[in-house]
C-alpha positions in Angstrom: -76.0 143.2 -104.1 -74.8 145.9 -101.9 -76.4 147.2 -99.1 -77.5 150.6 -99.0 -75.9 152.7 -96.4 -77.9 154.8 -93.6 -77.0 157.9 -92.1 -78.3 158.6 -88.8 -78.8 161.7 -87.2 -79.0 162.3 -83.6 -81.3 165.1 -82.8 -81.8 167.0 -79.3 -80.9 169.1 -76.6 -77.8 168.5 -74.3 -78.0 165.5 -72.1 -81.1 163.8 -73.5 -79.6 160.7 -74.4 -77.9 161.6 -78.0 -74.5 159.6 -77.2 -75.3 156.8 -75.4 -78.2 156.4 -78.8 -75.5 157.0 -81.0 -73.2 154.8 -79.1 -75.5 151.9 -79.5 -76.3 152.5 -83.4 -72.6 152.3 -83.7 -72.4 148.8 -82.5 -76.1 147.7 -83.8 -75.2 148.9 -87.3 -71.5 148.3 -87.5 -71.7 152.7 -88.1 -68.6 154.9 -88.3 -70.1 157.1 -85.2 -69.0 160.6 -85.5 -69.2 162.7 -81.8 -68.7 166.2 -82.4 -67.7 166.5 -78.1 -65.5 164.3 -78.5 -63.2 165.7 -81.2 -63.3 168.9 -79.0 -62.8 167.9 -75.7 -59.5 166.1 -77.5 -58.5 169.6 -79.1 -59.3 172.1 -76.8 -59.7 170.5 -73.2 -61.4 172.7 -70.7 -62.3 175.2 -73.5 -65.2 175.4 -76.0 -64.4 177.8 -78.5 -67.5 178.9 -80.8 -65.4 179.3 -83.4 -63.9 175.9 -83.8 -67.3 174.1 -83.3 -68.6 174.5 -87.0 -65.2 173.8 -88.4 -65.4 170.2 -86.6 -68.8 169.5 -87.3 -67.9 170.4 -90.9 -65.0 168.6 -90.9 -67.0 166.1 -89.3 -69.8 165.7 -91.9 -67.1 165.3 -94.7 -65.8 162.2 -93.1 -69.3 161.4 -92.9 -69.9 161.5 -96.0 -67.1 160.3 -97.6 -67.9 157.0 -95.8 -71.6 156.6 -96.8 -70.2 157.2 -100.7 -68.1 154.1 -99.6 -71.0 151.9 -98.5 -70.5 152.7 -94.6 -73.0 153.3 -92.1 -72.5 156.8 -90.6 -73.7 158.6 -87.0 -73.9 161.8 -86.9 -73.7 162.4 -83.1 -74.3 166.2 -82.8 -77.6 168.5 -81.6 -78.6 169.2 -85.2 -81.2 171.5 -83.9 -81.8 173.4 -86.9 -84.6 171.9 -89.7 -82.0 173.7 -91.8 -78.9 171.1 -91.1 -81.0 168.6 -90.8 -82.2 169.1 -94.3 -78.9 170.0 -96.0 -77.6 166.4 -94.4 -80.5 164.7 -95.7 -80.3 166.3 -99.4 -76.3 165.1 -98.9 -77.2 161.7 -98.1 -79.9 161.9 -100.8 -77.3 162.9 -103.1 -75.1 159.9 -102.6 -78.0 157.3 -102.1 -77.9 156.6 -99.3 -80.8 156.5 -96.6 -81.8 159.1 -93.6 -82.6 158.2 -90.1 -83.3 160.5 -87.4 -83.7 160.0 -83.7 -84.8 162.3 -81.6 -84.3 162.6 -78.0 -86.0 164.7 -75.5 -86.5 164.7 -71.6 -88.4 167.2 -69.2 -85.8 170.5 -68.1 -85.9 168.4 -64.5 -84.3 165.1 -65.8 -81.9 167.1 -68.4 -80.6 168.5 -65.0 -80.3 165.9 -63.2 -78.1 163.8 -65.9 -75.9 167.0 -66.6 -75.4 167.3 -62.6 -74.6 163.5 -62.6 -72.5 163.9 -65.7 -70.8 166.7 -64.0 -70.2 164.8 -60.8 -69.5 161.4 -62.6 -67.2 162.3 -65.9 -66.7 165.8 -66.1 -63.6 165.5 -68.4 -66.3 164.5 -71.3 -68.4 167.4 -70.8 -69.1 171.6 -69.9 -71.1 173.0 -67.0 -74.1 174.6 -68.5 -75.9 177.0 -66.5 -80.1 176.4 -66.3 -80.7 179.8 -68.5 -78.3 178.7 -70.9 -80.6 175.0 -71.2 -83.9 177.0 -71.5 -82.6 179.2 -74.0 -81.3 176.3 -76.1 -84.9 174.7 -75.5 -86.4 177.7 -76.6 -83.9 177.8 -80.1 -84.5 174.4 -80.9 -86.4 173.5 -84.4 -88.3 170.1 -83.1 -88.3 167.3 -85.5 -91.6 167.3 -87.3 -93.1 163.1 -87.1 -92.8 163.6 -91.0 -89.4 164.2 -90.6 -88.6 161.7 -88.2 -90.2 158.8 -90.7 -89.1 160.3 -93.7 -92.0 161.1 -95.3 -91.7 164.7 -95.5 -90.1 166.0 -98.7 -86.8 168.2 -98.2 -86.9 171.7 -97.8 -85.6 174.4 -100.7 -82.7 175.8 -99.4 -82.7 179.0 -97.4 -82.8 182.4 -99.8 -79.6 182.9 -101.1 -78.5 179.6 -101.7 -78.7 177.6 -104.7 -78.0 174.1 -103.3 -78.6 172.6 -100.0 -74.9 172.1 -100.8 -73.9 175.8 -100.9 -75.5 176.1 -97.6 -73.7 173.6 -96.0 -70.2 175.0 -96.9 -71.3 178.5 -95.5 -72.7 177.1 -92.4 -70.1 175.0 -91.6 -67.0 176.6 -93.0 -63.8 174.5 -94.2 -61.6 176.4 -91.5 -61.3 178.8 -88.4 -61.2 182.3 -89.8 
Protein backbone atom coordinates (compact mmCIF):
# COMPACT_ATOMS: atom_id res chain seq x y z
CA UNK A 1 0.00 0.00 0.00
CA UNK A 2 1.29 3.45 -0.71
CA UNK A 3 1.79 5.96 1.54
CA UNK A 4 -0.11 9.07 1.31
CA UNK A 5 1.95 12.12 0.72
CA UNK A 6 1.88 15.37 3.00
CA UNK A 7 2.30 18.76 2.06
CA UNK A 8 3.63 21.04 4.54
CA UNK A 9 3.24 24.58 4.68
CA UNK A 10 5.42 26.89 6.56
CA UNK A 11 3.54 29.78 7.86
CA UNK A 12 4.92 33.23 9.41
CA UNK A 13 6.62 36.36 9.46
CA UNK A 14 10.39 36.87 8.34
CA UNK A 15 12.91 35.33 10.68
CA UNK A 16 10.64 33.24 12.91
CA UNK A 17 12.08 30.06 12.27
CA UNK A 18 10.32 29.00 8.82
CA UNK A 19 13.60 27.56 7.18
CA UNK A 20 15.39 26.06 9.68
CA UNK A 21 11.43 24.11 10.40
CA UNK A 22 11.36 23.46 6.94
CA UNK A 23 14.87 22.41 6.76
CA UNK A 24 14.29 19.78 9.37
CA UNK A 25 10.80 18.36 7.80
CA UNK A 26 12.98 17.95 4.74
CA UNK A 27 15.22 15.50 6.40
CA UNK A 28 12.44 14.04 9.02
CA UNK A 29 10.11 13.22 6.11
CA UNK A 30 12.53 12.52 3.26
CA UNK A 31 10.28 15.98 1.66
CA UNK A 32 11.27 17.72 -1.61
CA UNK A 33 11.72 21.20 0.42
CA UNK A 34 10.82 24.11 -1.71
CA UNK A 35 12.54 27.73 -0.35
CA UNK A 36 11.08 30.39 -2.25
CA UNK A 37 14.59 32.82 -0.95
CA UNK A 38 16.53 30.61 -2.10
CA UNK A 39 15.48 30.41 -5.81
CA UNK A 40 15.80 34.26 -5.68
CA UNK A 41 18.77 35.00 -4.07
CA UNK A 42 20.22 32.45 -6.98
CA UNK A 43 18.37 34.66 -9.75
CA UNK A 44 18.57 37.92 -8.72
CA UNK A 45 21.42 38.37 -6.09
CA UNK A 46 21.30 41.61 -4.11
CA UNK A 47 17.87 42.43 -5.77
CA UNK A 48 14.32 41.47 -4.78
CA UNK A 49 12.21 42.24 -7.48
CA UNK A 50 8.20 42.19 -6.56
CA UNK A 51 7.54 41.21 -9.68
CA UNK A 52 9.47 37.93 -10.00
CA UNK A 53 8.43 36.84 -6.45
CA UNK A 54 4.88 35.34 -7.38
CA UNK A 55 6.19 33.94 -10.60
CA UNK A 56 8.70 31.73 -8.40
CA UNK A 57 6.42 30.86 -5.79
CA UNK A 58 4.06 29.86 -8.63
CA UNK A 59 6.50 28.16 -10.37
CA UNK A 60 7.33 26.88 -7.11
CA UNK A 61 3.95 25.32 -6.13
CA UNK A 62 3.79 23.54 -9.53
CA UNK A 63 6.91 21.58 -8.76
CA UNK A 64 5.25 21.07 -5.59
CA UNK A 65 2.60 19.70 -6.72
CA UNK A 66 3.62 17.67 -9.37
CA UNK A 67 5.63 15.82 -6.71
CA UNK A 68 2.85 15.09 -4.20
CA UNK A 69 0.73 13.65 -7.50
CA UNK A 70 3.97 11.40 -7.54
CA UNK A 71 3.77 10.16 -4.03
CA UNK A 72 6.51 12.74 -2.63
CA UNK A 73 6.50 14.64 0.40
CA UNK A 74 6.50 18.38 -0.35
CA UNK A 75 7.61 21.76 1.87
CA UNK A 76 6.42 24.63 1.05
CA UNK A 77 8.97 27.00 2.57
CA UNK A 78 7.38 30.47 1.97
CA UNK A 79 5.40 33.26 4.42
CA UNK A 80 2.00 32.08 3.18
CA UNK A 81 0.49 34.79 5.14
CA UNK A 82 -2.71 35.00 3.45
CA UNK A 83 -5.79 32.42 4.65
CA UNK A 84 -6.33 32.85 0.92
CA UNK A 85 -3.03 30.85 -0.26
CA UNK A 86 -3.18 28.82 2.37
CA UNK A 87 -6.55 27.61 1.30
CA UNK A 88 -6.00 27.38 -2.43
CA UNK A 89 -2.78 25.02 -1.43
CA UNK A 90 -4.86 23.07 0.75
CA UNK A 91 -7.87 22.56 -1.83
CA UNK A 92 -4.69 21.64 -4.42
CA UNK A 93 -3.41 19.08 -2.18
CA UNK A 94 -6.99 18.08 -1.43
CA UNK A 95 -7.40 17.67 -5.03
CA UNK A 96 -4.59 15.27 -5.48
CA UNK A 97 -5.01 13.31 -2.10
CA UNK A 98 -2.71 14.09 -0.49
CA UNK A 99 -2.58 15.49 3.25
CA UNK A 100 -2.14 19.23 4.71
CA UNK A 101 0.25 20.28 7.40
CA UNK A 102 0.78 23.61 8.60
CA UNK A 103 3.34 25.01 10.96
CA UNK A 104 3.30 28.10 12.25
CA UNK A 105 5.95 30.12 13.54
CA UNK A 106 5.93 33.26 15.45
CA UNK A 107 8.31 35.21 17.86
CA UNK A 108 7.96 38.70 19.78
CA UNK A 109 9.05 42.01 17.23
CA UNK A 110 12.23 41.96 19.84
CA UNK A 111 13.59 38.39 19.01
CA UNK A 112 12.47 38.75 15.13
CA UNK A 113 15.17 41.53 15.34
CA UNK A 114 17.59 40.15 16.91
CA UNK A 115 17.78 36.92 14.50
CA UNK A 116 17.45 39.27 11.37
CA UNK A 117 20.42 41.52 12.87
CA UNK A 118 22.28 38.14 13.52
CA UNK A 119 21.34 36.87 10.13
CA UNK A 120 22.52 40.05 8.73
CA UNK A 121 25.79 39.96 10.53
CA UNK A 122 26.23 36.13 10.15
CA UNK A 123 24.99 35.18 6.36
CA UNK A 124 23.88 38.15 4.74
CA UNK A 125 24.29 36.54 1.15
CA UNK A 126 20.97 34.38 2.21
CA UNK A 127 18.95 37.17 3.07
CA UNK A 128 17.63 41.31 2.70
CA UNK A 129 17.90 44.07 5.31
CA UNK A 130 14.39 44.88 6.39
CA UNK A 131 13.82 47.96 8.09
CA UNK A 132 11.57 47.78 11.71
CA UNK A 133 8.43 49.62 9.86
CA UNK A 134 8.66 47.36 7.09
CA UNK A 135 8.40 44.11 10.02
CA UNK A 136 5.42 45.80 11.84
CA UNK A 137 3.63 46.40 8.75
CA UNK A 138 4.08 42.88 7.57
CA UNK A 139 2.90 41.89 11.29
CA UNK A 140 0.09 44.06 10.90
CA UNK A 141 -0.94 42.25 7.12
CA UNK A 142 -0.60 38.96 8.30
CA UNK A 143 -3.84 36.48 8.28
CA UNK A 144 -2.81 34.31 11.60
CA UNK A 145 -3.43 30.67 11.28
CA UNK A 146 -6.72 29.93 13.00
CA UNK A 147 -5.99 26.42 15.61
CA UNK A 148 -8.66 24.88 13.30
CA UNK A 149 -6.54 25.50 10.57
CA UNK A 150 -3.48 24.43 12.01
CA UNK A 151 -5.08 20.79 12.96
CA UNK A 152 -7.13 20.56 10.01
CA UNK A 153 -10.23 20.55 11.19
CA UNK A 154 -11.57 23.59 9.65
CA UNK A 155 -13.23 23.03 6.36
CA UNK A 156 -11.71 25.11 3.24
CA UNK A 157 -12.85 28.30 2.38
CA UNK A 158 -15.05 29.10 -1.08
CA UNK A 159 -12.87 30.93 -3.16
CA UNK A 160 -12.74 34.69 -3.13
CA UNK A 161 -15.71 36.43 -5.48
CA UNK A 162 -14.84 36.07 -8.85
CA UNK A 163 -13.39 32.89 -8.91
CA UNK A 164 -14.87 29.65 -9.58
CA UNK A 165 -12.11 27.34 -8.29
CA UNK A 166 -9.60 27.63 -5.66
CA UNK A 167 -7.72 26.71 -8.81
CA UNK A 168 -8.58 29.78 -10.86
CA UNK A 169 -7.30 31.75 -7.98
CA UNK A 170 -4.20 30.33 -7.80
CA UNK A 171 -3.17 30.92 -11.44
CA UNK A 172 -4.20 34.69 -11.06
CA UNK A 173 -2.42 35.11 -7.85
CA UNK A 174 0.57 33.58 -8.82
CA UNK A 175 0.82 34.15 -12.50
CA UNK A 176 2.80 31.64 -14.98
CA UNK A 177 5.32 34.48 -15.93
CA UNK A 178 6.75 38.08 -15.37
CA UNK A 179 4.56 40.41 -17.37
Amino acid sequence: MMRRPTLFLTVGLPCTGKTAAARRIESEQKALRLTKDEWVKALYGHENPPSAQDVIEGRLIQIGLRALELGNNVVIDYGLWSRDERSALRQAAADLGAAVELRYFELTPAEQRRRLDQRQAEAPHTTWPMSDEELAEWAANIDIPTPAELDGSEPIDDPPAGFATWNEWRTHRWPPSVF
